[in-house]
C-alpha positions in Angstrom: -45.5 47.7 35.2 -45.0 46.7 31.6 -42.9 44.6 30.1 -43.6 41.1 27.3 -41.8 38.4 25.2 -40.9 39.1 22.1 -41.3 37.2 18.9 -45.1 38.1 18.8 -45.5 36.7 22.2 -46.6 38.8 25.2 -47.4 37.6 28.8 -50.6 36.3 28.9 -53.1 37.3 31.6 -54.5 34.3 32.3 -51.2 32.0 32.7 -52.9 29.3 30.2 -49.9 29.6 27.9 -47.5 32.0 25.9 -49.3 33.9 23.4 -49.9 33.0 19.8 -49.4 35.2 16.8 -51.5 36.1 14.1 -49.4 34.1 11.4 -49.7 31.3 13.7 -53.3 31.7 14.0 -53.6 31.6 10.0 -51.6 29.2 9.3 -53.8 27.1 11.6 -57.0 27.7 10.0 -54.9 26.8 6.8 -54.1 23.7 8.7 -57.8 23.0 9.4 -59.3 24.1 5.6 -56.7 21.4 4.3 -58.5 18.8 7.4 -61.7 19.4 5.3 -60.8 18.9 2.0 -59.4 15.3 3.2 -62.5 15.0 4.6 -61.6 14.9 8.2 -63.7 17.8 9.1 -67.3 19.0 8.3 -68.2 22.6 6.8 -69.7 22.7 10.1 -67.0 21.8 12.4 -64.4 23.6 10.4 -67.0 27.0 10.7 -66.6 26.6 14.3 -62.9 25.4 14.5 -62.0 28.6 12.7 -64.2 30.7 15.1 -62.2 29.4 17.5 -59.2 29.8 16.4 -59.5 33.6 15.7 -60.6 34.0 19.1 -57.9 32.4 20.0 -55.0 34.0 22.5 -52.7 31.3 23.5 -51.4 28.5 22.3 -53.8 26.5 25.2 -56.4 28.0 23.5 -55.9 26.5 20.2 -54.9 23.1 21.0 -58.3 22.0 21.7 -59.2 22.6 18.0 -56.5 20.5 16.3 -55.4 17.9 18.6 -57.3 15.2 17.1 -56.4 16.1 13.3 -52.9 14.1 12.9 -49.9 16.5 12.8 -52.0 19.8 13.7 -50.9 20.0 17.0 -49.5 23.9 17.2 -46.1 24.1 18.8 -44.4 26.5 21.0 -41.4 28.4 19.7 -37.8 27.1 19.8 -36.5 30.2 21.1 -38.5 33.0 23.3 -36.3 36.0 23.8 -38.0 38.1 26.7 -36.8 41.8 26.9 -37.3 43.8 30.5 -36.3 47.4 31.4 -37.1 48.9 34.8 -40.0 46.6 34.9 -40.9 44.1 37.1 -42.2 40.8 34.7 -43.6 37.7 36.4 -44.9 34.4 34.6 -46.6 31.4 36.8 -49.2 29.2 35.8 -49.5 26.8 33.1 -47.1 27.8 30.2 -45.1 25.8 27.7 -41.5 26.3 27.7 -39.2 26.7 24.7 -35.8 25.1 24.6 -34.5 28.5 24.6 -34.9 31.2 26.9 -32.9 34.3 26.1 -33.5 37.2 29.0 -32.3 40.8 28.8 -33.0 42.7 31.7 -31.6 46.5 32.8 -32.5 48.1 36.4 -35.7 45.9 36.6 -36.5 41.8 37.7 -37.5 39.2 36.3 -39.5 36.4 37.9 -40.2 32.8 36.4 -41.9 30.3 37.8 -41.8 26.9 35.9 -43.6 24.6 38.9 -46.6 24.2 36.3 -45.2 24.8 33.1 -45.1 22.6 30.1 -41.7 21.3 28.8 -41.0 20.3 25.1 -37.6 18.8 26.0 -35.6 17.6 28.5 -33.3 20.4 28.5 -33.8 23.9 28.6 -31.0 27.0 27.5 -31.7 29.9 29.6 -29.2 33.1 28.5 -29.3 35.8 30.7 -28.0 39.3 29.8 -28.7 41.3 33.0 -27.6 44.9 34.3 -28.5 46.1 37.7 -31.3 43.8 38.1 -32.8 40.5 39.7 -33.5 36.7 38.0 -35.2 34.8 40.0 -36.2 31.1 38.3 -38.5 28.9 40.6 -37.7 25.0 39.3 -40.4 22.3 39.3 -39.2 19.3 41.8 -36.7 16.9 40.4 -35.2 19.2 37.8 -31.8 20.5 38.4 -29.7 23.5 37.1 -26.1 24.1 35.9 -25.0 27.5 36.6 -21.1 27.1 36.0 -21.2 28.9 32.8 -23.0 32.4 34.6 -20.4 35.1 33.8 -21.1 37.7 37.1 -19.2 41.1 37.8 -20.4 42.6 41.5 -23.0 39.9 41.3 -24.6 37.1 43.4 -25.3 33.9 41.5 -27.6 31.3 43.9 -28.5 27.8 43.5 -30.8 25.7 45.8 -31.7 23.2 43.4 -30.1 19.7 43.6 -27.2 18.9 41.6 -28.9 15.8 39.8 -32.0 14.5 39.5 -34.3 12.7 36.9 -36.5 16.3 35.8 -35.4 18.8 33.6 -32.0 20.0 33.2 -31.5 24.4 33.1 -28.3 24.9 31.8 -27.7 28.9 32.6 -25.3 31.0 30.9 -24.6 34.5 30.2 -23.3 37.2 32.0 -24.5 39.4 35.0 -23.0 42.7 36.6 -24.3 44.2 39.5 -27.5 41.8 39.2 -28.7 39.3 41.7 -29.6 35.3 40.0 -31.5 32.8 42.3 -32.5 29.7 41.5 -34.7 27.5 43.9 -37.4 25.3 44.1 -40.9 26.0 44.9 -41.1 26.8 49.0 -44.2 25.2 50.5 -45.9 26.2 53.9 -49.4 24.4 54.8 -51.5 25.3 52.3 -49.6 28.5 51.3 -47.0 28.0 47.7 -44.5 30.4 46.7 
């Protein structure tokens, strides 16, 4: 089974977060060498910060180091475009959302659970492109989804999310043909989640 995100970012093992780039990475330790010269840091802290940071895989795993330097926090991407072909890709855990989801998907499915994820904004664009395949996106409570503007062809489109709410708002576009698109909530059974 093998299948990522693209722009740099690949699913990360240990559901903490997307994964950050190299670029990103430097441009932090930029970030932090600047937090010394003003003084903020000692040679010290900024040897270990920088450590740090190149062992660094996710952008979880970096936030630690600059969240008390003002404007340092590191950011997730606007837009994540995740490619999938006769793979089966899952993400669950703790993650941070983009505003923009684009998903391309032939003959394989794609999984995505956001009960635990980490939203930049109160809206979120997911584009699907998918051929002969299965989207399956598992809502965190309160959030709601608009599907009216799913294009399918020999598809089925499923929605058992509430029509309002006070969460976060999916609006869903693109087109499907001979795909299968569910949208739900988490299911819950005793101590069992799913």
């Amino acid at each position: 089974m093998g299948s990522g995100w693209v722009y740099s970012v690949v699913v990360s093992t240990d559901h903490r977060g997307m994964r950050i780039s190299d670029a990103e990475r430097e441009r932090v330790v930029a970030q932090l060498n600047m937090a010394v010269s003003e003084g903020r840091l000692t040679l010290a802290e900024f040897e270990e910060r920088v450590d740090g940071v190149l062992r660094s895989r996710t952008y979880g795993d970096v936030e630690p180091y600059v969240m008390d330097l003002p404007g340092q926090q590191i950011k997730a991407p606007e837009s994540v475009e995740i490619r999938n072909r006769s793979s089966s890709l899952k993400r669950q855990g703790r993650w941070t959302v983009p505003r923009r989801l684009s998903i391309t998907t032939r003959a394989g499915s794609v999984k995505l659970d956001f009960t635990q994820a980490i939203f930049a904004s109160a809206f979120v664009d997911v584009v699907l492109e998918a051929q002969s395949s299965s989207v399956e996106l598992i809502l965190p409570a309160g959030a709601t989804a608009d599907l009216d503007r799913i294009d399918a062809h020999a598809s089925t489109v499923k929605s058992r999310v509430e029509p309002s709410g006070q969460g976060v708002t999916f609006r869903i576009s693109g087109e499907v043909k001979s795909s299968s698109v569910k949208v739900r909530y988490q299911r819950k059974f005793w101590r069992w989640r799913w």
